[in-house]
Jmol script that loads the backbone (N, CA, C; Angstrom):
load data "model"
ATOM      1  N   UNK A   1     -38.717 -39.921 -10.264  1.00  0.00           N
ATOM      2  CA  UNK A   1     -38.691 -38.755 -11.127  1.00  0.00           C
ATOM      3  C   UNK A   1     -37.292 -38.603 -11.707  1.00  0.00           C
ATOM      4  N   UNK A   2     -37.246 -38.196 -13.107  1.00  0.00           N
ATOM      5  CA  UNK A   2     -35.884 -38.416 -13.681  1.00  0.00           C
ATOM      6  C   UNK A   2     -35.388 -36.926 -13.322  1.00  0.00           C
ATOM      7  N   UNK A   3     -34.168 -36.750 -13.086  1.00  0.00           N
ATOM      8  CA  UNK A   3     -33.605 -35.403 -12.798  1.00  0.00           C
ATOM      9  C   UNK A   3     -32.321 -35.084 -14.235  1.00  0.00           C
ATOM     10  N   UNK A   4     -31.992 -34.051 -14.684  1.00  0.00           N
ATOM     11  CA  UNK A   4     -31.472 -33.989 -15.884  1.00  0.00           C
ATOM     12  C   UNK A   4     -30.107 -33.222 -15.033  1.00  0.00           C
ATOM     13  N   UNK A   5     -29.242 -34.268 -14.810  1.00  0.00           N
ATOM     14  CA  UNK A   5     -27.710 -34.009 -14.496  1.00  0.00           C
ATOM     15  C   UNK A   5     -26.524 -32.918 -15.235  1.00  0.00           C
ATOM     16  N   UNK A   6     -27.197 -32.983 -16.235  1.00  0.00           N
ATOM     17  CA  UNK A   6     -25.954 -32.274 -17.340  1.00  0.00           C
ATOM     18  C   UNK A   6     -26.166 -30.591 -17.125  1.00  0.00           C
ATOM     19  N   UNK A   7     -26.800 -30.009 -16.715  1.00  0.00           N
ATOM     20  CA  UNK A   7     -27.112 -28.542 -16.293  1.00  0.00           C
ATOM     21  C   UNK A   7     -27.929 -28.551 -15.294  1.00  0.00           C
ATOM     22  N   UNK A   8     -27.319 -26.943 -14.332  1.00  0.00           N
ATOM     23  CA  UNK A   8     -28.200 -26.705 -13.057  1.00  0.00           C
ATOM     24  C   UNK A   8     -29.118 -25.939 -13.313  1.00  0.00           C
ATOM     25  N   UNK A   9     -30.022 -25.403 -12.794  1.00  0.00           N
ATOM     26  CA  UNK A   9     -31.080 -24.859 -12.688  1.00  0.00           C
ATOM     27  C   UNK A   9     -31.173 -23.509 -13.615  1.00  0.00           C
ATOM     28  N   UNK A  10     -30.053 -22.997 -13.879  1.00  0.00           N
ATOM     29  CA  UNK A  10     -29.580 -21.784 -14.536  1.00  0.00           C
ATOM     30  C   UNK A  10     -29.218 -22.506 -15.964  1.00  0.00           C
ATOM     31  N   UNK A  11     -29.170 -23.543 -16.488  1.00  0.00           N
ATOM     32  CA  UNK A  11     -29.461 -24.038 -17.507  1.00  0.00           C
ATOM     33  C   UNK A  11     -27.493 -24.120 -17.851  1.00  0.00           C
ATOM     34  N   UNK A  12     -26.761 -23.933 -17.184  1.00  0.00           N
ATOM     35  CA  UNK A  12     -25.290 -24.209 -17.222  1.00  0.00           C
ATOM     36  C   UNK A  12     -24.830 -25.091 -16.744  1.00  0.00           C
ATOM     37  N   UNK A  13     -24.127 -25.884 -17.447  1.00  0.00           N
ATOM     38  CA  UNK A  13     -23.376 -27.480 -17.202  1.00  0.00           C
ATOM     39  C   UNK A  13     -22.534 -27.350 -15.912  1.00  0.00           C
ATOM     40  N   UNK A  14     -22.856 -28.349 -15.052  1.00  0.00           N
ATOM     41  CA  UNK A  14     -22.246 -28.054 -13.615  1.00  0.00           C
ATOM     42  C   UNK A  14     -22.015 -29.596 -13.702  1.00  0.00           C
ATOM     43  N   UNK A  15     -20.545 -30.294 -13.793  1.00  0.00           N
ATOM     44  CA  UNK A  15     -20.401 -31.980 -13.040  1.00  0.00           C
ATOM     45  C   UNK A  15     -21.011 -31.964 -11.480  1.00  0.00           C
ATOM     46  N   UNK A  16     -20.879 -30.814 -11.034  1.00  0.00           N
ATOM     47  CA  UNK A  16     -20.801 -31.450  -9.224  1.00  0.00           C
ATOM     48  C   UNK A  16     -22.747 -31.804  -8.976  1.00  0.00           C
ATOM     49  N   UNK A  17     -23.475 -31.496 -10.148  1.00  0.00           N
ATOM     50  CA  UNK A  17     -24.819 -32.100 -10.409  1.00  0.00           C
ATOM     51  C   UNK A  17     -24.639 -33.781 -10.054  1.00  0.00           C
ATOM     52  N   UNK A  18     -23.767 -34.209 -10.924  1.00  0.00           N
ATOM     53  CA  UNK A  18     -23.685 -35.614 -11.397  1.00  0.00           C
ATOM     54  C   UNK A  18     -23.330 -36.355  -9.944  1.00  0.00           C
ATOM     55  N   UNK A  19     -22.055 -35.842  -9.383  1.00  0.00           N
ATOM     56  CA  UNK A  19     -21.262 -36.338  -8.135  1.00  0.00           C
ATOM     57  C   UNK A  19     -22.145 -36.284  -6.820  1.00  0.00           C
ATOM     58  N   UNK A  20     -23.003 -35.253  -6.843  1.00  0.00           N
ATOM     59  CA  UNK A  20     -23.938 -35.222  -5.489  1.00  0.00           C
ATOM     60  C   UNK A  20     -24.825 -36.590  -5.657  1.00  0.00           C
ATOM     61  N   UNK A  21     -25.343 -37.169  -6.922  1.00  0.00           N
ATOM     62  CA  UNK A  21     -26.211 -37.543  -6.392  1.00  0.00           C
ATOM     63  C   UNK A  21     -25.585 -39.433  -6.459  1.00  0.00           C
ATOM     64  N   UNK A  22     -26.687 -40.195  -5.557  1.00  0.00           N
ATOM     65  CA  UNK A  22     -26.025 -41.620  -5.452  1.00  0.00           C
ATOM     66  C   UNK A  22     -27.110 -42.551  -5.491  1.00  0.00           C
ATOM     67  N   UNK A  23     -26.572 -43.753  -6.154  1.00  0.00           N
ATOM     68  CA  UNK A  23     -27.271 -44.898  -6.819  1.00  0.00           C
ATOM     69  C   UNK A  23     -28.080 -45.252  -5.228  1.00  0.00           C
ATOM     70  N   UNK A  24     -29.332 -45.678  -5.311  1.00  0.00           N
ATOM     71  CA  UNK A  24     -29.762 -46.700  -3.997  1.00  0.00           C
ATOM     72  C   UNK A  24     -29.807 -48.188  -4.382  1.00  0.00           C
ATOM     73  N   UNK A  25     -28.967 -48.899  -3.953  1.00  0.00           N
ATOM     74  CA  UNK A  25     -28.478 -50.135  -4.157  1.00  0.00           C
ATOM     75  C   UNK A  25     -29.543 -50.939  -3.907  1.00  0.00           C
ATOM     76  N   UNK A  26     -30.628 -50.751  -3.405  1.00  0.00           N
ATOM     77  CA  UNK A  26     -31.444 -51.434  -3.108  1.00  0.00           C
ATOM     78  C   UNK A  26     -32.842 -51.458  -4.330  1.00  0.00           C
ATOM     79  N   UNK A  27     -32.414 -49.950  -5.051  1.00  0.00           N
ATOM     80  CA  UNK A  27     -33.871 -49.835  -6.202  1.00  0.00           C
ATOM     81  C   UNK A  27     -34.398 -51.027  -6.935  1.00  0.00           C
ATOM     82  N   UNK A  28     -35.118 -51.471  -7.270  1.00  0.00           N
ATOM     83  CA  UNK A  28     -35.623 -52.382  -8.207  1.00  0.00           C
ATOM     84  C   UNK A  28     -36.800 -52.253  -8.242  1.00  0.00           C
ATOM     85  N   UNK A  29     -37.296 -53.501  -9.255  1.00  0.00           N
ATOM     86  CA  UNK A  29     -39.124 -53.657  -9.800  1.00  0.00           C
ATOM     87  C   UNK A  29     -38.660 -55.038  -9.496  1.00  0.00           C
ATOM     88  N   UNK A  30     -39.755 -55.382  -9.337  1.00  0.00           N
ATOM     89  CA  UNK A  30     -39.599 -57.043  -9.195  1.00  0.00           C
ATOM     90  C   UNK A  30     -41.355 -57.296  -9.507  1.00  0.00           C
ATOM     91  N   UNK A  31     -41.308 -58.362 -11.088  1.00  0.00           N
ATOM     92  CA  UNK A  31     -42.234 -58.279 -11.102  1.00  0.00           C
ATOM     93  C   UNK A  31     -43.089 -60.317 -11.150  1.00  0.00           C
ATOM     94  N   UNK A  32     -44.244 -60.500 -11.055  1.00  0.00           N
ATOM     95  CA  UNK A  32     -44.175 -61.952 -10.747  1.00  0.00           C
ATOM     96  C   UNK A  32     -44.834 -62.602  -9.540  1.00  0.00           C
ATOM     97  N   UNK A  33     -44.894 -63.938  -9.750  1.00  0.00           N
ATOM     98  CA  UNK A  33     -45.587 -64.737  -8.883  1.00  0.00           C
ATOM     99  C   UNK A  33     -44.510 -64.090  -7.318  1.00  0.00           C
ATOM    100  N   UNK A  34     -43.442 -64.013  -7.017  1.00  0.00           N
ATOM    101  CA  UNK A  34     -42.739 -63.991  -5.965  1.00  0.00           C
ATOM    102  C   UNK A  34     -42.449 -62.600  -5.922  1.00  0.00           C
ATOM    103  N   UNK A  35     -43.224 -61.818  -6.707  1.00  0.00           N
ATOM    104  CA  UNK A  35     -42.303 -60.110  -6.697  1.00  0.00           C
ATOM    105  C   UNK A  35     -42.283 -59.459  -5.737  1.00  0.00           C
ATOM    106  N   UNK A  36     -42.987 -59.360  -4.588  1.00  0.00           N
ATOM    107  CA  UNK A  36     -43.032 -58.798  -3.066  1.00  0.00           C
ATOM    108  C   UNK A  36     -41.869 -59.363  -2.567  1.00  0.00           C
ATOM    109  N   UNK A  37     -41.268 -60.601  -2.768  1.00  0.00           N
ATOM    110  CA  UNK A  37     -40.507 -61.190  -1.941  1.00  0.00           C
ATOM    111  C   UNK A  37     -39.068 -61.858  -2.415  1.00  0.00           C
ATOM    112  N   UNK A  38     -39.033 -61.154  -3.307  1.00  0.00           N
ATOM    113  CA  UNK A  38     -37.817 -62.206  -4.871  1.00  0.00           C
ATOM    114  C   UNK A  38     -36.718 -60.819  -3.997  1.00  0.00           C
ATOM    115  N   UNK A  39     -35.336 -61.704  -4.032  1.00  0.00           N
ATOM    116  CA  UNK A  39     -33.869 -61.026  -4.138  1.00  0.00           C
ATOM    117  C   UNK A  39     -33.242 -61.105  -4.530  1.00  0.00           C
ATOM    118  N   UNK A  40     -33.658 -61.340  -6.254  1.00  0.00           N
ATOM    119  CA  UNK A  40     -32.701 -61.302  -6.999  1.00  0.00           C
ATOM    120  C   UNK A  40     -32.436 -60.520  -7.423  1.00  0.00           C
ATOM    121  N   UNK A  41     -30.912 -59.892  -7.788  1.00  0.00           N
ATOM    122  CA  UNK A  41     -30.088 -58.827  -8.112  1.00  0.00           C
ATOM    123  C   UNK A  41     -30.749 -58.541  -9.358  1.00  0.00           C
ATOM    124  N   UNK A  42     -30.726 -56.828  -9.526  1.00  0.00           N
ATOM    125  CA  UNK A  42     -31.250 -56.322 -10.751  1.00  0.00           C
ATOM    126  C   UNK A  42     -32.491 -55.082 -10.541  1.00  0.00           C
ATOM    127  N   UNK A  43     -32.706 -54.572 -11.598  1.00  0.00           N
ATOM    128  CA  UNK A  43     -33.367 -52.880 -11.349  1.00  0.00           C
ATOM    129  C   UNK A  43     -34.447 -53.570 -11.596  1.00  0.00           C
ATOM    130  N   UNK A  44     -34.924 -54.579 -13.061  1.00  0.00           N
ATOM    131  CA  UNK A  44     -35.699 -55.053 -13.237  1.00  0.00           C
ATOM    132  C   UNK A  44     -35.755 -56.598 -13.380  1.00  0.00           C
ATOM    133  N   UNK A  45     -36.545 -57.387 -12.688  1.00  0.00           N
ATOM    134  CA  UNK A  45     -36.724 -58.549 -12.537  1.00  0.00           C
ATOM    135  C   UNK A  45     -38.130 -59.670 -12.632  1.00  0.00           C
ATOM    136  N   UNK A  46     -37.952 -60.131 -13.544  1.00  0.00           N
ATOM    137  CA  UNK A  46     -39.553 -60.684 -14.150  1.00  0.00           C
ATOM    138  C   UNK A  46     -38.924 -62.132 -13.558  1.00  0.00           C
ATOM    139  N   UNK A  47     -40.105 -62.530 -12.397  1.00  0.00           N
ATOM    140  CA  UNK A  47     -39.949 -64.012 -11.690  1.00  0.00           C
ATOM    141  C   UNK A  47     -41.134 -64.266 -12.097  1.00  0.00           C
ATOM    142  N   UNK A  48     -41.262 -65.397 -12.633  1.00  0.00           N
ATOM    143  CA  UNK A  48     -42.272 -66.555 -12.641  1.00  0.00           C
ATOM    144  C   UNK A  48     -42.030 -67.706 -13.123  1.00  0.00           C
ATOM    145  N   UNK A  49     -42.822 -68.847 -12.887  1.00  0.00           N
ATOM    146  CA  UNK A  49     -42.352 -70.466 -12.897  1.00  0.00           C
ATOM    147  C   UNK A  49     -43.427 -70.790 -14.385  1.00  0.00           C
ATOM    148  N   UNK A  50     -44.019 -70.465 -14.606  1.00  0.00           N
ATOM    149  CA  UNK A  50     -45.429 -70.733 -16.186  1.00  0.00           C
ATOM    150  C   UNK A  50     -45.298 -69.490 -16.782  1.00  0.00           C
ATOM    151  N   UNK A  51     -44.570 -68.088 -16.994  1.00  0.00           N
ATOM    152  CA  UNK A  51     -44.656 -66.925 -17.268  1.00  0.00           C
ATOM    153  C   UNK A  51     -43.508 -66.381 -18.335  1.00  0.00           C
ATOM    154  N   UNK A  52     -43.609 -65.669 -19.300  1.00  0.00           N
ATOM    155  CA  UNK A  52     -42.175 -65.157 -19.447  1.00  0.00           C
ATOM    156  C   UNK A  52     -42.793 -63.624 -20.646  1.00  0.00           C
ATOM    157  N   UNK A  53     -41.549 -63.544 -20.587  1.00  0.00           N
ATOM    158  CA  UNK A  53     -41.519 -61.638 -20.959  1.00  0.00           C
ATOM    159  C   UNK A  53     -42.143 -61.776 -22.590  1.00  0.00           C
ATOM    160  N   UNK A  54     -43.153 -60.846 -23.057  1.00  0.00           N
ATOM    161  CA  UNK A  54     -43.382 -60.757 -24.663  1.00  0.00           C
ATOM    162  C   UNK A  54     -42.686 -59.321 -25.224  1.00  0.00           C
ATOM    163  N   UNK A  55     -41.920 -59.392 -26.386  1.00  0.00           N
ATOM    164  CA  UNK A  55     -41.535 -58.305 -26.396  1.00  0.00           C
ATOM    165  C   UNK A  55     -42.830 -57.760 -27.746  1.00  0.00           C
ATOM    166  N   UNK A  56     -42.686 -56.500 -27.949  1.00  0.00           N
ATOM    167  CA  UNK A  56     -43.453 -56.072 -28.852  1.00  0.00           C
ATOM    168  C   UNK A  56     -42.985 -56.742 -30.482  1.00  0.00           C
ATOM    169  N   UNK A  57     -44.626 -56.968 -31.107  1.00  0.00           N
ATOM    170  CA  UNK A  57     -44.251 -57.474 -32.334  1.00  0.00           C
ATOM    171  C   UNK A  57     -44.548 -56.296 -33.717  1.00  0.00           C
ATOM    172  N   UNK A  58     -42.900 -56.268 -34.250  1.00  0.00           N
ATOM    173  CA  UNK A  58     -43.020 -55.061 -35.295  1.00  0.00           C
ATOM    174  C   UNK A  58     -42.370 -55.740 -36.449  1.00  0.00           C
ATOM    175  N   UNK A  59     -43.395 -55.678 -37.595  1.00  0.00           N
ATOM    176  CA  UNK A  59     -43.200 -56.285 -38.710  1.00  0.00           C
ATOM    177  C   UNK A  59     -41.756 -54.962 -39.283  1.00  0.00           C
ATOM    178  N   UNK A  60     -40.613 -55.630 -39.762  1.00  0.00           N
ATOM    179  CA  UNK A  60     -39.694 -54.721 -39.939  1.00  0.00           C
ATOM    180  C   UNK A  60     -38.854 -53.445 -38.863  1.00  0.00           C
ATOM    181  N   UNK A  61     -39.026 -53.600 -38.036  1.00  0.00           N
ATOM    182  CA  UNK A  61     -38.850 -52.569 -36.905  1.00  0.00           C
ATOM    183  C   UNK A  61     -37.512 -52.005 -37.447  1.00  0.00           C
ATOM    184  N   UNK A  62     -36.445 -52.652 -37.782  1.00  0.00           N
ATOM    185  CA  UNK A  62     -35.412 -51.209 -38.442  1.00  0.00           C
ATOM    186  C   UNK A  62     -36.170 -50.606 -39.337  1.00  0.00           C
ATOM    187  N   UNK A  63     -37.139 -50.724 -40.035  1.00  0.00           N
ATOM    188  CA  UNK A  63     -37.598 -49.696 -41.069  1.00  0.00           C
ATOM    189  C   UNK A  63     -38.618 -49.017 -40.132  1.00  0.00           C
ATOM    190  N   UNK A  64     -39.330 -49.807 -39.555  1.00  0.00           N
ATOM    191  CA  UNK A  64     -40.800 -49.065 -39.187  1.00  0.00           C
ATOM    192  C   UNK A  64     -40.812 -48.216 -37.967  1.00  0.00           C
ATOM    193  N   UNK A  65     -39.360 -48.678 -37.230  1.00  0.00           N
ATOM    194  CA  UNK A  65     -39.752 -47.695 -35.968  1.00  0.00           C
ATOM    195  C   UNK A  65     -38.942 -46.329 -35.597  1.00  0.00           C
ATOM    196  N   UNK A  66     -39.586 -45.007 -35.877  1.00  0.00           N
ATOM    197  CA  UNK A  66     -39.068 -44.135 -35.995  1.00  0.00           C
ATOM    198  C   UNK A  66     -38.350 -43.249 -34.488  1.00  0.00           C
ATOM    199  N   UNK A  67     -37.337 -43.269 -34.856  1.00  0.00           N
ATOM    200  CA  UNK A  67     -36.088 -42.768 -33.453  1.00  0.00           C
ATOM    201  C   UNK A  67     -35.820 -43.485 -32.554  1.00  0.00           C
ATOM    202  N   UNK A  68     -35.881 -44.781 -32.752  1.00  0.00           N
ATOM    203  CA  UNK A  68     -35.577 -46.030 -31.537  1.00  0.00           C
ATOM    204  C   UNK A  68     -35.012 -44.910 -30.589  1.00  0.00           C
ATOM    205  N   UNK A  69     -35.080 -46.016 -29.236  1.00  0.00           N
ATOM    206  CA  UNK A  69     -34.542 -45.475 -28.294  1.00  0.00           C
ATOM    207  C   UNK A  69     -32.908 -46.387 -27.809  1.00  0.00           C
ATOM    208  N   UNK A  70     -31.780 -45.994 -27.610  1.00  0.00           N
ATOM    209  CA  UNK A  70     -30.975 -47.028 -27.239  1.00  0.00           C
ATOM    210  C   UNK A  70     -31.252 -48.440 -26.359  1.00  0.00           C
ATOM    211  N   UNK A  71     -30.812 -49.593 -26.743  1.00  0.00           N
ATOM    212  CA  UNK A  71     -31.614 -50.667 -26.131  1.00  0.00           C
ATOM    213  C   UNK A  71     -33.136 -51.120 -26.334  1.00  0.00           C
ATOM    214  N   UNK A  72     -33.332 -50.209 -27.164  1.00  0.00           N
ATOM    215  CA  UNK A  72     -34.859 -50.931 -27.830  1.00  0.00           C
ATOM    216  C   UNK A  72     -34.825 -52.196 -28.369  1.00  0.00           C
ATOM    217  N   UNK A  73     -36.202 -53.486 -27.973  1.00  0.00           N
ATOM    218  CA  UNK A  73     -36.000 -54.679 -28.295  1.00  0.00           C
ATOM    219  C   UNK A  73     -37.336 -54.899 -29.199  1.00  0.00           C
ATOM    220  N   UNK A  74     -37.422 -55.675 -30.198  1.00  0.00           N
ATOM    221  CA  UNK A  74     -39.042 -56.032 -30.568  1.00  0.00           C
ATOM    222  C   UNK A  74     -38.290 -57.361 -31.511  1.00  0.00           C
ATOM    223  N   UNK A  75     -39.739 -57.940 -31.504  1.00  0.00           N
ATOM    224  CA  UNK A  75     -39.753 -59.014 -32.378  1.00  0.00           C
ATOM    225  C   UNK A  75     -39.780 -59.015 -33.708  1.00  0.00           C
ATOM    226  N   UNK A  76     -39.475 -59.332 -34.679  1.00  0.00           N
ATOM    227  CA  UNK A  76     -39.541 -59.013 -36.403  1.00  0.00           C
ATOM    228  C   UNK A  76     -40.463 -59.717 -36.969  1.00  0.00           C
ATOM    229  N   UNK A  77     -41.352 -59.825 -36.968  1.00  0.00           N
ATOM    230  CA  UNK A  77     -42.416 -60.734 -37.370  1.00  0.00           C
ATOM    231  C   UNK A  77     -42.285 -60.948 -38.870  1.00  0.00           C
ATOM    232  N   UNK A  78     -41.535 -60.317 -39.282  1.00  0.00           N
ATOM    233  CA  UNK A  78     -41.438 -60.648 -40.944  1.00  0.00           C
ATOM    234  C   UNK A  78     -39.571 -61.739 -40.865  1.00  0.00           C
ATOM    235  N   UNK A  79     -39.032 -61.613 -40.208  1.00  0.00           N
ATOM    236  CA  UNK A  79     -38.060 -62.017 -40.612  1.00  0.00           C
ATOM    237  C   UNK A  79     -37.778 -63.665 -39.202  1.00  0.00           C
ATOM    238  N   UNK A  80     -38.846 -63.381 -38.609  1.00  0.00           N
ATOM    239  CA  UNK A  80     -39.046 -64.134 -37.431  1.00  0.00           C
ATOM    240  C   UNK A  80     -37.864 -63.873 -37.002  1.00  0.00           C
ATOM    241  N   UNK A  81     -37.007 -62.609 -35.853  1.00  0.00           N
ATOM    242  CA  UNK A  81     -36.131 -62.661 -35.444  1.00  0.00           C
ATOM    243  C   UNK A  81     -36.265 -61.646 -34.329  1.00  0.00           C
ATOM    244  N   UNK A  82     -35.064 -61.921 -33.399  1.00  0.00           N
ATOM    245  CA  UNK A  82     -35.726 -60.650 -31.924  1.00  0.00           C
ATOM    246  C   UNK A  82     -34.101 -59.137 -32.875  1.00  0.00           C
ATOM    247  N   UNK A  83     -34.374 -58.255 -32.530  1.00  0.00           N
ATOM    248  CA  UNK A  83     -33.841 -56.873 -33.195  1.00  0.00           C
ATOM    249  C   UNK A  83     -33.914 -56.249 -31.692  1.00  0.00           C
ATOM    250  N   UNK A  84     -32.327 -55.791 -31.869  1.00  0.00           N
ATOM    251  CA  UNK A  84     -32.419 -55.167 -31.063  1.00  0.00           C
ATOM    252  C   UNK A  84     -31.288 -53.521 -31.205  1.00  0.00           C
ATOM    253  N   UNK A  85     -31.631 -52.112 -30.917  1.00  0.00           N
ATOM    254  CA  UNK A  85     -31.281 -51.531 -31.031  1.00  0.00           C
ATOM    255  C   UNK A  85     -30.174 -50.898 -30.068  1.00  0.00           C
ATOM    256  N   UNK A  86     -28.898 -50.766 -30.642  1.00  0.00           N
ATOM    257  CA  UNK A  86     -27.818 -50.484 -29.712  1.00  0.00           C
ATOM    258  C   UNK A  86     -27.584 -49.101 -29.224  1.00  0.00           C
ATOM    259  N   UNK A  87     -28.348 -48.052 -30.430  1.00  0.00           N
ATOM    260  CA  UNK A  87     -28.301 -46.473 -30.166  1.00  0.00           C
ATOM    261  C   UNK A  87     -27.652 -45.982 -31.519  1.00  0.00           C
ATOM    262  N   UNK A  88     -26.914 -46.705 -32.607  1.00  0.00           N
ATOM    263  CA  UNK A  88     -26.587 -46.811 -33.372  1.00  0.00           C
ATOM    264  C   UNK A  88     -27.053 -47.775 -34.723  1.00  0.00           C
ATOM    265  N   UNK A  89     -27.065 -48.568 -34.278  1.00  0.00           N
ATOM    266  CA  UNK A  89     -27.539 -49.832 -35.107  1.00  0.00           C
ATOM    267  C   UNK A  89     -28.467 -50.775 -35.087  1.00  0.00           C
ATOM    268  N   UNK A  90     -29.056 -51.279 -35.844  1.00  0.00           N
ATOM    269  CA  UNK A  90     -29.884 -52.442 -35.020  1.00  0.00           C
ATOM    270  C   UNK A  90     -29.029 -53.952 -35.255  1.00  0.00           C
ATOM    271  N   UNK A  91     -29.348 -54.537 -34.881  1.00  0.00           N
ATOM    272  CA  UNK A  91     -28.876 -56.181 -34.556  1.00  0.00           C
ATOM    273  C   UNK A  91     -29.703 -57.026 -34.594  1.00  0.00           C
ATOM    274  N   UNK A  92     -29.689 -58.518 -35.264  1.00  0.00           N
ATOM    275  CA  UNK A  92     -30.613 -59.249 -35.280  1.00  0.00           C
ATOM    276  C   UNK A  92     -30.282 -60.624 -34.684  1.00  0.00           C
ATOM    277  N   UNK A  93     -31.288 -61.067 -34.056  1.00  0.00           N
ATOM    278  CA  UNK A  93     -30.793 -62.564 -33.148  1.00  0.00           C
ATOM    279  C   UNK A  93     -31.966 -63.385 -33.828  1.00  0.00           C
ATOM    280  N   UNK A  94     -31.062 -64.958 -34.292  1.00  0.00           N
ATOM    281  CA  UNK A  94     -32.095 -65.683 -34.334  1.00  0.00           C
ATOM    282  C   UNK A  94     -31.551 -67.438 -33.960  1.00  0.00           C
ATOM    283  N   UNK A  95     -32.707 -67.875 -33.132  1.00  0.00           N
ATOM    284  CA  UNK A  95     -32.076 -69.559 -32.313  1.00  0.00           C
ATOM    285  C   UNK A  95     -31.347 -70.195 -32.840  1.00  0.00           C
TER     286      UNK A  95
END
end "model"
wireframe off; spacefill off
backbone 0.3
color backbone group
């Protein structure tokens, strides 16, 4: 459950919100042929040996996708390229 750090309960900005609470070093997803049993470092972790990640396919996604979220990724199917959004900008990668 996400908890909203920046104000306490009285809806007034309190840091000592932020400082109480602490990372569990151990959190992750692990997802995959080995995911019950994989230790590899990371929150999220896609293991498989024949498998790999699809990202969503959006013809134009700087135009078409309205309020990205920071770190948003999709494929460009018009420009064949992966786009990815920084929170500011988008960026385009291609092989």
């Amino acid at each position: 459950m996400w908890a909203d750090l920046s104000v306490d309960t009285t809806g007034t900005a309190d840091i000592l919100l932020q400082t109480t609470k602490t990372e569990s070093g151990t959190a992750k997803a692990a997802i995959g042929a080995t995911g019950a049993t994989d230790t590899t470092a990371g929150v999220l972790v896609l293991s498989d040996t024949n498998k790999a990640m699809i990202l969503p396919q959006v013809a134009s996604p700087h135009l078409n996708i309205v309020n990205p979220a920071p770190g948003m990724m999709a494929y460009d199917t018009v420009k064949k390229q992966l786009a990815v959004y920084n929170g500011s900008v988008w960026s385009f990668w291609k092989p």
